[in-house]
N, CA, C and O atoms as a Tripos MOL2 file, in Angstrom:
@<TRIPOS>MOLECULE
protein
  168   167    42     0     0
PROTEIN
NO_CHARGES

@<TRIPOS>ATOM
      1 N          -9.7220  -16.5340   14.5350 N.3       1 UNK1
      2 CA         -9.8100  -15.0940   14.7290 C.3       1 UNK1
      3 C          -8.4130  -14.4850   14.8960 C.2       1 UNK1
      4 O          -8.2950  -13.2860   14.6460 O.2       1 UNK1
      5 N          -7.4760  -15.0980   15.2430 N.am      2 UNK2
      6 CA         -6.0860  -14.6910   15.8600 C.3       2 UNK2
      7 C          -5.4690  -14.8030   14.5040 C.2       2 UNK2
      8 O          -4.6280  -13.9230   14.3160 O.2       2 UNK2
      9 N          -5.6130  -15.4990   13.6570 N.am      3 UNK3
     10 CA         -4.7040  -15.3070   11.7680 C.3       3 UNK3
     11 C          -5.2800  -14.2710   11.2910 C.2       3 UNK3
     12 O          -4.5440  -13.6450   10.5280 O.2       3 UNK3
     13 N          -6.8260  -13.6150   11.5050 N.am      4 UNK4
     14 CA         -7.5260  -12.2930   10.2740 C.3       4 UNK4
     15 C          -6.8840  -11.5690   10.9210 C.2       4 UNK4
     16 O          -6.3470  -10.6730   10.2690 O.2       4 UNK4
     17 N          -6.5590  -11.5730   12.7790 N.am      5 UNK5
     18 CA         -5.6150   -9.9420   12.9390 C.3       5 UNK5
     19 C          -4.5680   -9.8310   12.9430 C.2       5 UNK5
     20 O          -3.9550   -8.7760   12.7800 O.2       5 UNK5
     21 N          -3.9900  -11.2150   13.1880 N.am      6 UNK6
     22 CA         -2.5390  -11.0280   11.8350 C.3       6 UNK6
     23 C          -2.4460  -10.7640   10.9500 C.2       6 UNK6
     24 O          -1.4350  -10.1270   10.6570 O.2       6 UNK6
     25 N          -3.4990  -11.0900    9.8510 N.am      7 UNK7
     26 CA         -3.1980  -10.8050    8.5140 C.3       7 UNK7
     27 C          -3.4660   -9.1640    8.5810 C.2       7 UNK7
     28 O          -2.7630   -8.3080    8.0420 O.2       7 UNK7
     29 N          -4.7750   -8.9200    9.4570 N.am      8 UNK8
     30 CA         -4.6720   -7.4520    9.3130 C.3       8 UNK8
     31 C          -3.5610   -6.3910    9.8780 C.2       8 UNK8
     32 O          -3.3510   -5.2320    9.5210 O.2       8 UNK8
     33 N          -2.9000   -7.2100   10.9130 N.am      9 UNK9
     34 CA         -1.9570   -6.2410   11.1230 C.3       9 UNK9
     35 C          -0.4050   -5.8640   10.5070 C.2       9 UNK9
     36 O           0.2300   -4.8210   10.6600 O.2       9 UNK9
     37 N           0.0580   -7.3960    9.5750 N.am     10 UNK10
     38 CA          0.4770   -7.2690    8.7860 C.3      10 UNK10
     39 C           0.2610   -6.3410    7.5520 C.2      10 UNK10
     40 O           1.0740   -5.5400    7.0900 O.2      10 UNK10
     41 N          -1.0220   -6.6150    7.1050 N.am     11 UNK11
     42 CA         -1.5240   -4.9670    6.0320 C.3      11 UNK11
     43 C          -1.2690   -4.1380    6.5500 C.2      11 UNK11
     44 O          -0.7290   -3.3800    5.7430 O.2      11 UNK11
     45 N          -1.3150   -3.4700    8.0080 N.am     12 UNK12
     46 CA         -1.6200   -2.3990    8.8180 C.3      12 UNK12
     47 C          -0.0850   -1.8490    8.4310 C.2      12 UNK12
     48 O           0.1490   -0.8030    7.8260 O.2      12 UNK12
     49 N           1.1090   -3.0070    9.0310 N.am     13 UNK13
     50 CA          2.1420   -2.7690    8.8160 C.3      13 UNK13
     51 C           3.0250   -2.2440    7.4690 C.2      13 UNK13
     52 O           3.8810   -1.3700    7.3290 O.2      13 UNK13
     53 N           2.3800   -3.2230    6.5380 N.am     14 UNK14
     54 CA          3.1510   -2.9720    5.3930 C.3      14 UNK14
     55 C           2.4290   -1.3390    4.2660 C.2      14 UNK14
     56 O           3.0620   -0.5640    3.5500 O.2      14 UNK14
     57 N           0.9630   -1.3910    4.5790 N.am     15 UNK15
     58 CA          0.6710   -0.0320    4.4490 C.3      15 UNK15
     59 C           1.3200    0.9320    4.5190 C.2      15 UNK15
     60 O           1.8880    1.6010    3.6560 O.2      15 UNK15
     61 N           1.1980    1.0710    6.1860 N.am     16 UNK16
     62 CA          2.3730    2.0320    7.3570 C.3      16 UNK16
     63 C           3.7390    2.3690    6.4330 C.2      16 UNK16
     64 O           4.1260    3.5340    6.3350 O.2      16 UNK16
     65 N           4.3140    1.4590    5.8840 N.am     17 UNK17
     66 CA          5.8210    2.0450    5.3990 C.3      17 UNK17
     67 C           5.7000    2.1680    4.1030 C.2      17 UNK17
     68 O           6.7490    2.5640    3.5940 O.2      17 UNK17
     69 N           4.5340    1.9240    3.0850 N.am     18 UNK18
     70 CA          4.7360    2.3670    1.9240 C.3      18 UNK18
     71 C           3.9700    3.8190    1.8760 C.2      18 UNK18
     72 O           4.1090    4.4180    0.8100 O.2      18 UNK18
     73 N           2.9980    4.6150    3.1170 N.am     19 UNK19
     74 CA          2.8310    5.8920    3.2490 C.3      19 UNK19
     75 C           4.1590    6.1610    3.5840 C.2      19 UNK19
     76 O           4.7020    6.8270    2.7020 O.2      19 UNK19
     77 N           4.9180    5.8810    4.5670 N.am     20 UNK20
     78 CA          6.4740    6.1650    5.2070 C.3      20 UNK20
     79 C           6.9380    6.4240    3.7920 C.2      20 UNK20
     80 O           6.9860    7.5760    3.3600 O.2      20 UNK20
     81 N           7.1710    5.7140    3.2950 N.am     21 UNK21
     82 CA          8.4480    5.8170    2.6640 C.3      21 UNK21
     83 C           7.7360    6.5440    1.0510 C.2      21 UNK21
     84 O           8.5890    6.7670    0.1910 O.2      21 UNK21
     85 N           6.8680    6.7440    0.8330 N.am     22 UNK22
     86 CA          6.4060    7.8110   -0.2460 C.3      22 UNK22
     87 C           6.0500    9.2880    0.3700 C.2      22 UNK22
     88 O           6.2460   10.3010   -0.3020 O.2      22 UNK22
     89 N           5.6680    9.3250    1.3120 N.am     23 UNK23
     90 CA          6.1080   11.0580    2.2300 C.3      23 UNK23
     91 C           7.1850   11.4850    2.0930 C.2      23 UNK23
     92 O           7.4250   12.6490    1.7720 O.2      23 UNK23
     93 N           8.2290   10.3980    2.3680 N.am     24 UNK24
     94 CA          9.7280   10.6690    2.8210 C.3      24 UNK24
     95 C          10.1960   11.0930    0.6620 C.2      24 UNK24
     96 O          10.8150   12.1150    0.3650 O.2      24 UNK24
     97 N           9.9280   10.5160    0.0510 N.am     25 UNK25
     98 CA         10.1760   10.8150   -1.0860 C.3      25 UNK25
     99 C           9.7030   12.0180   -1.8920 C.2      25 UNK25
    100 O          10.2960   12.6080   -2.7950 O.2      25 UNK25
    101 N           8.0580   12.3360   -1.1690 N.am     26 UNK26
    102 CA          7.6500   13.6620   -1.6140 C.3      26 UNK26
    103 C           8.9520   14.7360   -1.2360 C.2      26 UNK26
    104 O           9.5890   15.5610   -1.8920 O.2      26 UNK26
    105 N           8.9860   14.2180    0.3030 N.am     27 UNK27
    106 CA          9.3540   15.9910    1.3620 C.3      27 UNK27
    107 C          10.8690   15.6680    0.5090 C.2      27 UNK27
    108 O          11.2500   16.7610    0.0920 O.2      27 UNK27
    109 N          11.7180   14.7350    0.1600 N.am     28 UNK28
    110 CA         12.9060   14.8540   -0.3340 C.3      28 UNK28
    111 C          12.6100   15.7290   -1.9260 C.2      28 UNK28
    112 O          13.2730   16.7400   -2.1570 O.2      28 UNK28
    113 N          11.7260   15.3020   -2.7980 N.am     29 UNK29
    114 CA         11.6790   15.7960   -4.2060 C.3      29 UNK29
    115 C          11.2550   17.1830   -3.7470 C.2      29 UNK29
    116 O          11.9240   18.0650   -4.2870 O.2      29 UNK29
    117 N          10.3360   17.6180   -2.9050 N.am     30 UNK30
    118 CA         10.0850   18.9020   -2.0990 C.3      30 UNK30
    119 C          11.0420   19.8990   -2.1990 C.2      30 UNK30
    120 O          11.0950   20.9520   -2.8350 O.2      30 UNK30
    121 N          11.8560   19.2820   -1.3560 N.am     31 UNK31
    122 CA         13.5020   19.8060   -1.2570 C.3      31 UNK31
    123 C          14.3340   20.1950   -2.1890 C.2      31 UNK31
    124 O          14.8840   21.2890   -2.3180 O.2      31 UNK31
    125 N          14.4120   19.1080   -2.9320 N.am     32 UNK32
    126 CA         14.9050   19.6300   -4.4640 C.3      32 UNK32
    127 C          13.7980   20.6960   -5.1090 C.2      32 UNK32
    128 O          14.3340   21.7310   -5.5030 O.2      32 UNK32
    129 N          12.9250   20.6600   -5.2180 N.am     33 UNK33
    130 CA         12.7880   21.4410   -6.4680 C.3      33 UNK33
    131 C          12.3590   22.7330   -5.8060 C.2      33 UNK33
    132 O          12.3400   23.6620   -6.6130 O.2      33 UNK33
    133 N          11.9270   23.1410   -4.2870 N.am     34 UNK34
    134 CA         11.8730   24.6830   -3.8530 C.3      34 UNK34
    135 C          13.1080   24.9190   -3.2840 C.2      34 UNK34
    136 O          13.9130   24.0610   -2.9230 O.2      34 UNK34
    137 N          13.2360   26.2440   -3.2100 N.am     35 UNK35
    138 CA         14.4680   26.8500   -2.6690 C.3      35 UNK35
    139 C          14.7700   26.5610   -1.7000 C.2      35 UNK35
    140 O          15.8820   26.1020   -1.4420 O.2      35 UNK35
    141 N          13.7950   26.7640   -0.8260 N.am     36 UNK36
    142 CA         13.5340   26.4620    0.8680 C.3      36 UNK36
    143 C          13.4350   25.0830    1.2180 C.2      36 UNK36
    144 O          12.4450   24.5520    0.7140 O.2      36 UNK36
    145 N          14.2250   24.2410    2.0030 N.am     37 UNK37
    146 CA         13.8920   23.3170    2.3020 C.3      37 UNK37
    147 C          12.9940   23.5490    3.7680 C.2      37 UNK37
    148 O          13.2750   23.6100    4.9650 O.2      37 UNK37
    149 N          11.5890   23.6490    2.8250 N.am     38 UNK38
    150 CA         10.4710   23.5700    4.2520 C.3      38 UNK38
    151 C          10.3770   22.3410    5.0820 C.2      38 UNK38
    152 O          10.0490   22.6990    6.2130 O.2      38 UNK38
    153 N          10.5080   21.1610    5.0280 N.am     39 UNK39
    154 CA          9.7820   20.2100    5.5710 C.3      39 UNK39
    155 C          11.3570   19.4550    5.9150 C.2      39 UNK39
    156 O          11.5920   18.2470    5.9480 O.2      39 UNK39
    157 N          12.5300   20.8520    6.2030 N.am     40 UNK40
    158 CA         13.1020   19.8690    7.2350 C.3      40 UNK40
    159 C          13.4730   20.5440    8.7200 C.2      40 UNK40
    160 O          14.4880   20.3560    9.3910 O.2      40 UNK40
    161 N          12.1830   21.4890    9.0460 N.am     41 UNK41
    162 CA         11.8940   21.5340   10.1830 C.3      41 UNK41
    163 C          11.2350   20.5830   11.0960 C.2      41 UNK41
    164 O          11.3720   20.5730   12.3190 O.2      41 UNK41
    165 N          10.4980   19.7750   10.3830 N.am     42 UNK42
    166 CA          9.3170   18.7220   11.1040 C.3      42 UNK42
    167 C          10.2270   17.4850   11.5420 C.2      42 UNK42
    168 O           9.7200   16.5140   12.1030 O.2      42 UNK42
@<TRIPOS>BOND
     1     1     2 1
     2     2     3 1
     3     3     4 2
     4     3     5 am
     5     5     6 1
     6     6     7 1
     7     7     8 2
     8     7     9 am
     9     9    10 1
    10    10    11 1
    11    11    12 2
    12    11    13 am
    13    13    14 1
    14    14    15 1
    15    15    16 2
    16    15    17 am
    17    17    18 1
    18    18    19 1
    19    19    20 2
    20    19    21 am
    21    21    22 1
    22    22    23 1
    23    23    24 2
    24    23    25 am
    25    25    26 1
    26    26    27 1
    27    27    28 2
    28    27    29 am
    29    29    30 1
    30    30    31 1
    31    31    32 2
    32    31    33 am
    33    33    34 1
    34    34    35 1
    35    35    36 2
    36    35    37 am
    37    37    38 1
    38    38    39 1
    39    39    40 2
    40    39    41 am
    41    41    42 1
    42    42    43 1
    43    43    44 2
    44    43    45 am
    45    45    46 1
    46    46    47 1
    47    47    48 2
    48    47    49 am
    49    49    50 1
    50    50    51 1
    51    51    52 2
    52    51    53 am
    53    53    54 1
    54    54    55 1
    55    55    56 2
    56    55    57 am
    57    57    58 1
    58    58    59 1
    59    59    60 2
    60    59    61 am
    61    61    62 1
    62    62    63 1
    63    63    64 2
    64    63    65 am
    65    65    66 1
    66    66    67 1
    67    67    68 2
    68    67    69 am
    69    69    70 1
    70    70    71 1
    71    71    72 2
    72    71    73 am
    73    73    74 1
    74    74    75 1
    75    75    76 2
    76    75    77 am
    77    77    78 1
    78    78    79 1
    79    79    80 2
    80    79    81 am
    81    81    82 1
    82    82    83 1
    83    83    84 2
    84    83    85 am
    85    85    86 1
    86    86    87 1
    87    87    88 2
    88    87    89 am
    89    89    90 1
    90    90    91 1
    91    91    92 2
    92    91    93 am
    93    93    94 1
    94    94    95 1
    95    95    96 2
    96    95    97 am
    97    97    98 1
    98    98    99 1
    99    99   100 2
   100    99   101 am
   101   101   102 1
   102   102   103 1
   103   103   104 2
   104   103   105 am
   105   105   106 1
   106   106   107 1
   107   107   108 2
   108   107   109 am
   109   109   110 1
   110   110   111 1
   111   111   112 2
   112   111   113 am
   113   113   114 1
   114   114   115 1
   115   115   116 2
   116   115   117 am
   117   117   118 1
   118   118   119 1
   119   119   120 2
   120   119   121 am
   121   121   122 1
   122   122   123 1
   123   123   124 2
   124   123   125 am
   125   125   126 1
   126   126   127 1
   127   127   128 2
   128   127   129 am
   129   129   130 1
   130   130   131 1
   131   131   132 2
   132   131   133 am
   133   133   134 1
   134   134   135 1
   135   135   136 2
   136   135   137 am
   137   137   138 1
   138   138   139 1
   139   139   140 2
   140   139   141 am
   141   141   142 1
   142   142   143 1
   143   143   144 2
   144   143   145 am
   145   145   146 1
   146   146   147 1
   147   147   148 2
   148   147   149 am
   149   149   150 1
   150   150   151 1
   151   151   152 2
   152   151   153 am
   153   153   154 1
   154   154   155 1
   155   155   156 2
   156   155   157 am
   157   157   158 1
   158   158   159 1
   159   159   160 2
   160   159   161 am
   161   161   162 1
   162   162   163 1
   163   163   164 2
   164   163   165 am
   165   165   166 1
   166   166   167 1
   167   167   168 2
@<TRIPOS>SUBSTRUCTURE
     1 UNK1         2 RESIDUE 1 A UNK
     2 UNK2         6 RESIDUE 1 A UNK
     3 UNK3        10 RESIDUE 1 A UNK
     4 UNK4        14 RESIDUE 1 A UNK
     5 UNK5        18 RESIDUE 1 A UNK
     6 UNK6        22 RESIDUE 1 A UNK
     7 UNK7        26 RESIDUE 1 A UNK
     8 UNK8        30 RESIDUE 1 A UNK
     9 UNK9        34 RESIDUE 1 A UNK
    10 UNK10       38 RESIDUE 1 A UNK
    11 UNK11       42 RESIDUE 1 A UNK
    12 UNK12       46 RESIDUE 1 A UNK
    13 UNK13       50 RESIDUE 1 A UNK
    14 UNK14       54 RESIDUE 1 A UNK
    15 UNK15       58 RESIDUE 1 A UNK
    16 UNK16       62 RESIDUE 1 A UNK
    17 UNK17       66 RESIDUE 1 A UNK
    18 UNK18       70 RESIDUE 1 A UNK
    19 UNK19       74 RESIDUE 1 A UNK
    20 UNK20       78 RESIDUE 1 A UNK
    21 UNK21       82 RESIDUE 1 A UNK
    22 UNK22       86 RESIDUE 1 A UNK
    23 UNK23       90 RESIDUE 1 A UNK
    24 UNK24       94 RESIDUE 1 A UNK
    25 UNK25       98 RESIDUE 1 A UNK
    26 UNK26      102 RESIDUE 1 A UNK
    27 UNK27      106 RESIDUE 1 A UNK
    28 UNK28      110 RESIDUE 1 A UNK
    29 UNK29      114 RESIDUE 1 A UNK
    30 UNK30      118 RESIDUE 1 A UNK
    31 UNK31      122 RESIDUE 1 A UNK
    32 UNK32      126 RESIDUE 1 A UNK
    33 UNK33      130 RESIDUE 1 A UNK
    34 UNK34      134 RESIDUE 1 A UNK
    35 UNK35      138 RESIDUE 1 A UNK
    36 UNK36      142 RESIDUE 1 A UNK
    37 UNK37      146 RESIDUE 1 A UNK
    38 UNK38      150 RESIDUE 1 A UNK
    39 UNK39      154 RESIDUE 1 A UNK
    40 UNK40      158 RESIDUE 1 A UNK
    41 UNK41      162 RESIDUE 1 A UNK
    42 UNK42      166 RESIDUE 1 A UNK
């Protein structure tokens, strides 16, 4: 039982930074292409 919630928390983890790091690429292309950089208030 202690390896499936490793393995799941490993998914949990590596999930976690490929939402991270494709947000972070929207709000950057965001940036570029409107005038306003909205989303670097948050």
């Amino acid at each position: 039982m202690e390896a499936s919630l490793q393995t799941a928390s490993i998914a949990f983890i590596i999930s976690w930074r490929i939402v991270r790091c494709s947000f972070e690429l929207t709000t950057s292309f965001l940036d570029k292409v409107l005038p306003i950089p909205l989303f670097r208030r948050f």
